[in-house]
C-alpha positions in Angstrom: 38.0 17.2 -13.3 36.9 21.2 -13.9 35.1 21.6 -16.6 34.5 18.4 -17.6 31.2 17.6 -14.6 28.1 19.4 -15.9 26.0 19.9 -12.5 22.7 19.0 -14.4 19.9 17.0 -12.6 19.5 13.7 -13.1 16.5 11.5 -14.0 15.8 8.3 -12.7 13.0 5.9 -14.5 11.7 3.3 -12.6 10.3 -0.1 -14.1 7.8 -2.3 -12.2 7.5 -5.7 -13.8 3.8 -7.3 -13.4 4.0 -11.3 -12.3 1.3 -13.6 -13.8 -0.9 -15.0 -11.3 -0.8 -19.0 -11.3 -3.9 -21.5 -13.0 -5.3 -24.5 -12.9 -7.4 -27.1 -14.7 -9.0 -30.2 -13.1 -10.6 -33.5 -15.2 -13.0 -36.2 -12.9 -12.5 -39.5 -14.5 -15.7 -41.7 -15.0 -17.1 -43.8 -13.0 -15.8 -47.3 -12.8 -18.1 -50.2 -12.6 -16.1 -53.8 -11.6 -18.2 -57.0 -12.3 -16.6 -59.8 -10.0 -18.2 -63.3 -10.8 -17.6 -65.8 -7.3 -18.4 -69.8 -7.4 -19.5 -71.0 -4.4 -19.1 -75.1 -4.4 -21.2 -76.6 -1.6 -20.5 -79.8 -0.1 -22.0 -83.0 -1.5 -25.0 -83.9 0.3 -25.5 -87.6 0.8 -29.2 -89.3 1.7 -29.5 -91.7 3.9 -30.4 -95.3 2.4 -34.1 -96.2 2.3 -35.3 -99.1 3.6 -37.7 -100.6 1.5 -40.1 -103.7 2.6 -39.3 -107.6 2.3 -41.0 -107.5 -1.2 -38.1 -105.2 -2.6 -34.9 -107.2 -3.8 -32.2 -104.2 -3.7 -31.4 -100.8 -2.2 -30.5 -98.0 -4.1 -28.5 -94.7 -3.0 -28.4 -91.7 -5.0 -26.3 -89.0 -4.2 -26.7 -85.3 -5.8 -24.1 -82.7 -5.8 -25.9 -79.2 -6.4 -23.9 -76.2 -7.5 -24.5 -73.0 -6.8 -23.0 -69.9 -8.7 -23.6 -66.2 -6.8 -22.6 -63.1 -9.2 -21.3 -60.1 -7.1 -21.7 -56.8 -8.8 -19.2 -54.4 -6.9 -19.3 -50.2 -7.7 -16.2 -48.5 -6.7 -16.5 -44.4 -5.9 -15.6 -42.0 -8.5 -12.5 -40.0 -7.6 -12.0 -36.7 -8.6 -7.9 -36.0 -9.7 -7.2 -32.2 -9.8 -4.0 -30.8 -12.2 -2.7 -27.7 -11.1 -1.0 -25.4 -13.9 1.3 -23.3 -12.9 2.6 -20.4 -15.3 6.1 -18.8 -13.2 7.0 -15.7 -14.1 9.5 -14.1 -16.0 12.7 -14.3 -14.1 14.8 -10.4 -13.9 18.2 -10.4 -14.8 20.9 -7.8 -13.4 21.7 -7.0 -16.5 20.2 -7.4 -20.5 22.9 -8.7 -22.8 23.0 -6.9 -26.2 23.9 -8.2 -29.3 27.7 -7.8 -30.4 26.4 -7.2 -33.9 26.5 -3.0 -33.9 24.7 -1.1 -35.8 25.8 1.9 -38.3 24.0 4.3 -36.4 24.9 2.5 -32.9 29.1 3.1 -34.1 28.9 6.0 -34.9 27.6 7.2 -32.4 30.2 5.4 -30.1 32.8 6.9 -32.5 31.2 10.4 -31.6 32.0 10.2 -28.4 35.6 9.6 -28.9 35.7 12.5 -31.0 34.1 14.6 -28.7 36.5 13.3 -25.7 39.6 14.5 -28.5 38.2 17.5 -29.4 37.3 18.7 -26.0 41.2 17.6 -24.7 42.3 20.1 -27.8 40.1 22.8 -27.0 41.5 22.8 -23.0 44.8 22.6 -24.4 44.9 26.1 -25.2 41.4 28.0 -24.2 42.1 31.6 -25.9 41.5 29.8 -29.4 39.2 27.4 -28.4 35.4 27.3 -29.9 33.5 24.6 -28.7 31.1 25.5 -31.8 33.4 22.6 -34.3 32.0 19.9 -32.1 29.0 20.4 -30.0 25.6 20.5 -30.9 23.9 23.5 -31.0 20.6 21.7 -29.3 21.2 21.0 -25.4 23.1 23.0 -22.7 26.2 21.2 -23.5 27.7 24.5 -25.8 26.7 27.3 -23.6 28.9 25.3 -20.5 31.4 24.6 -22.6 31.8 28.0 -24.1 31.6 29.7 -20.6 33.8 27.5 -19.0 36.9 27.3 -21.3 36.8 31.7 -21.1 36.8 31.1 -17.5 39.7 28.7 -18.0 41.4 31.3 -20.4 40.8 34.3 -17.5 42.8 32.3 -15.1 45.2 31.3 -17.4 44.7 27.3 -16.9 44.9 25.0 -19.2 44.8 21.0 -19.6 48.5 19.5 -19.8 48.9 17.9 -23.7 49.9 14.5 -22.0 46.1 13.4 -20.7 45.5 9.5 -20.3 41.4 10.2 -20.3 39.7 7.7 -22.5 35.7 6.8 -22.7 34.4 3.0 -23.2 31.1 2.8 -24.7 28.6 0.8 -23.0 24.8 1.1 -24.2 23.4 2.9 -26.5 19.7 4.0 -26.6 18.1 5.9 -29.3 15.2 7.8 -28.0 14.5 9.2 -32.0 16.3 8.7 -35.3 18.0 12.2 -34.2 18.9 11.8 -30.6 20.2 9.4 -28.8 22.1 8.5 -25.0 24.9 7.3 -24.7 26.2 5.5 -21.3 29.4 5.0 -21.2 33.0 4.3 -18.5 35.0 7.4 -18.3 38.7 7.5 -17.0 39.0 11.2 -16.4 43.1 11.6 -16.6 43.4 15.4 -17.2 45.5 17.4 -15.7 44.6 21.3 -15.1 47.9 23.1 -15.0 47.9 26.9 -13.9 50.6 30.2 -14.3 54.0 29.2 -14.0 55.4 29.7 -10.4 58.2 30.9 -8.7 60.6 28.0 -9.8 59.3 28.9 -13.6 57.0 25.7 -14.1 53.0 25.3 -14.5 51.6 25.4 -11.3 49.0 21.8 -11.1 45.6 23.0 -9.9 44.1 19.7 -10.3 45.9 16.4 -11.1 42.9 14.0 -9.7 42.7 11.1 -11.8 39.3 9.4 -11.2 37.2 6.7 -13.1 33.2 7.7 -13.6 30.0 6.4 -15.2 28.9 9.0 -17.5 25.8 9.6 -19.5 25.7 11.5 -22.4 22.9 13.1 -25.1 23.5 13.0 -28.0 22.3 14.7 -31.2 22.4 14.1 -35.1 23.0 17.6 -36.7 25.4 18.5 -39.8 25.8 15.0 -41.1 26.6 13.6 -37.9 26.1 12.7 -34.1 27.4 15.9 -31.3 27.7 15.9 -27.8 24.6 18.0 -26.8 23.9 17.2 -22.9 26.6 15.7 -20.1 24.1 14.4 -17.8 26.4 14.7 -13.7 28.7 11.4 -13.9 28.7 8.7 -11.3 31.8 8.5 -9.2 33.7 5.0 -9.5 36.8 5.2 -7.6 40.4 7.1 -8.1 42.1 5.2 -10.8 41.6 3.9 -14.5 38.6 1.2 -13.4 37.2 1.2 -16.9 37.6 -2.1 -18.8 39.5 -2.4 -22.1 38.2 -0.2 -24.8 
């Protein structure tokens, strides 16, 4: 919508995430001696009978049965067992949940924004007796656009119609100091720039587009409260209100 897209460059910081490289810890058991005692029973072994001369009256056999017990010391090999540890990084995530616990700082600045999204409707309403001085801040180029826009818009004798649907959803919040902070947020841009009447005696439209954005804003804390001080150039979502419920 005119006057509302500030053609200011914008930044874009990249992150890199560093991934932890994987370990591992290994532990050789000791070595393990097995002592295996085997028996080994031989066969009876029986002598043959003696035969002794006339003079002896009886024959005796004697039969032994000898045992014989072998001890078998066996010595297995040691074996080594490696453990691998392995640390896996970090998984990403598309997108960081926030708490829905807000803090007082954090609302009002969200509050700011609709304030500033009011007071700029008011001020397009009728641009002769608009000063964007009431609601900007004085730090960031947001005032000097503003102030040179809305006299162009009062030249030409354009104006915003009173009936705009344009409404702002806060998303994220960052505070970059205890006096400044960004603001990203879902804008439904619904104003409508009406012109001179025409020929049939009614406002000529000079720009009804309605057209959802993602818009970025700066903010600053000055007189006892948060002002729009930078619109950073919004992100084009599609025609239509596409923002979510406020």
């Amino acid at each position: 919508m005119t006057g509302r897209v500030a053609l200011l460059a914008l930044g874009v910081t990249l992150s890199l995430l560093a991934i932890s490289a994987c370990t591992s810890n290994s532990k050789a058991p000791a070595v393990t001696t097995t002592t295996a005692t085997i028996e080994v029973t031989t066969a009876p072994t029986t002598l043959p009978p003696t035969t002794l001369p006339p003079t002896t009256t009886s024959t005796s056999t004697t039969t032994t049965e000898p045992t014989i017990t072998t001890q078998l010391v066996i010595t297995t090999t040691p074996i080594t067992t490696t453990t691998a540890s392995i640390t896996s990084p970090t998984p990403l995530t598309a997108q960081q949940t926030t708490s829905t616990v807000l803090s007082p700082n954090e609302q009002a600045v969200r509050q700011a924004i609709q304030d500033y999204n009011r007071a700029y409707e008011e001020c397009g309403i009728a641009p002769p007796t608009c000063d964007p001085r009431t609601f900007l801040a004085t730090e960031g180029p947001a005032l000097a656009t503003a102030i040179q826009g809305f006299q162009r818009m009062a030249s030409a004798g354009q104006y915003f119609a009173a009936d705009s649907s344009s409404r702002f959803v806060p998303r994220t919040v960052t505070f970059e100091s205890s006096t400044k902070a960004v603001l990203e947020s879902c804008l439904y841009d619904g104003l409508v720039l009406l012109g001179p009447d025409g020929l049939d005696g009614k406002p000529t439209v000079v720009n009804d587009d309605r057209v959802s954005y993602l818009s970025v804003h700066v903010l600053y804390f000055e007189l006892g409260g948060w002002r729009v001080g930078e619109e950073r150039p919004f992100i084009r979502l599609g025609q239509g209100d596409l923002c979510p419920p406020a």
